[in-house]
N, C-alpha and C positions, 0 to 999 in steps of 0.2 A: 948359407943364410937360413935363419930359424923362418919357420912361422907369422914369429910376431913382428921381424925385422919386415916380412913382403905385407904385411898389411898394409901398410899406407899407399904401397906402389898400388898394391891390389885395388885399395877402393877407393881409390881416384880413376883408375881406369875403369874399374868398372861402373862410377858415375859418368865419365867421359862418354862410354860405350850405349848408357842406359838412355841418355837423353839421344846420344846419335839415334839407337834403335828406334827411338819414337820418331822421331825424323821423316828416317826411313821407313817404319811400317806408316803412316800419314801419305808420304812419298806415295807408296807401294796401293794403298789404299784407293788413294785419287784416280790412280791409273787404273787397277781395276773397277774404279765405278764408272770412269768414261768407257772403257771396253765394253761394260756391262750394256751402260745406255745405249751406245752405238747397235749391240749385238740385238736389243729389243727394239730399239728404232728399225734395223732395216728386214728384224722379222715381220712389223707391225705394217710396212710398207709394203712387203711380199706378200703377207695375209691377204691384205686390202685389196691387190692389182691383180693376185690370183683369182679372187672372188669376181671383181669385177670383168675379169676375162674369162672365168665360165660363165656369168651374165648374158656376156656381150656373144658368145658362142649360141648362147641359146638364142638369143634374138637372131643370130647369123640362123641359123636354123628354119625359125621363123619367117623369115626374111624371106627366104629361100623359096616358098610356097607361094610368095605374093608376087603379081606380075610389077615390074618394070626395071628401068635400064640398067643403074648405080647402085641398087639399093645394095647387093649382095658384095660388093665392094667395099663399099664406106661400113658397115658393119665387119665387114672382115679386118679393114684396117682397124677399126678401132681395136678388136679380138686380140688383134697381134700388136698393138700400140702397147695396151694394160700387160698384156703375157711378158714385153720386154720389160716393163716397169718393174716387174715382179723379179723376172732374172736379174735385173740392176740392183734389187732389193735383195736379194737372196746375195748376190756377190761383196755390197756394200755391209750386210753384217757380219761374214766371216771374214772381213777382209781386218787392218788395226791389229798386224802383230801375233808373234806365233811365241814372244816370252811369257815365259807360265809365273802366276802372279806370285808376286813375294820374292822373284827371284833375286833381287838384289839384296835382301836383308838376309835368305841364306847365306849368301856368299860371305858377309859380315859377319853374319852368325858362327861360320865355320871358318876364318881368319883371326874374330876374336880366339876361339877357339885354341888355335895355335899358339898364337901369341902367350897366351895362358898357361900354356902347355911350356914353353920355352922358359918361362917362370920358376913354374914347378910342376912336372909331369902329373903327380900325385893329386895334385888338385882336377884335372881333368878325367882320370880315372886312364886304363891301358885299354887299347884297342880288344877286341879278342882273339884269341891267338888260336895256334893250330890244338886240335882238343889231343891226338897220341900223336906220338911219332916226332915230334916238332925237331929241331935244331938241339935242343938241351940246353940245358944252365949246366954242366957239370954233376947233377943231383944222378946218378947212377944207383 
């Protein structure tokens, strides 16, 4: 099959493919901006609850100096109220997934690919091969 015969298969599939891609990087998109959000939201929470629990440590501190019963108590809970805040903060934005963005439109990416390739090789171009020594073609 010439050239001009796979053209038509060719650029139907590859409008098929062009619109899927946008699809998919949109897709891919969304999900990396909720990640994103997420990953700033529970830095912004950890920032905030770590601040406040070296605050609250100082005042524990303070505390400490002044006479009576509770006081060094309810300051220390609090200390350790905001310090867990902070580790739930810390946990909640590495948490949402360990696939690295765009993964699924590579995977498209590198299936169109094939596909293409099953076509006509020559349009995809050859892997690169071994540089001396290889298997041969015969060419002695």
């Amino acid at each position: 099959m010439s050239a001009l015969e796979l053209l038509p298969r060719l650029l139907q599939t590859l409008l098929r493919h062009v619109f899927a891609y946008g699809e998919l990087a949109y897709e891919e998109g969304v999900i990396a901006a909720r990640r994103l959000r997420r990953r700033l939201l529970g830095a912004a929470i950890a920032c905030m609850a770590g601040m406040l629990a070296l605050m609250m440590g100082c005042v524990w501190v303070i505390a400490a100096t002044w006479d009576g019963p509770n006081r060094m108590l309810a300051v220390g809970a609090l200390c350790i109220g905001f310090l867990l805040v902070a580790i739930i903060g810390i946990a909640y934005a590495a948490g949402g997934g360990a696939r690295a963005p765009f993964e699924a439109l590579r995977a498209e990416w590198h299936a169109d690919l094939q596909e293409i390739a099953r076509l006509d090789p020559a349009l995809v171009g050859q892997p690169p091969g071994p540089i001396m020594g290889g298997t041969g073609g015969g060419h002695e």
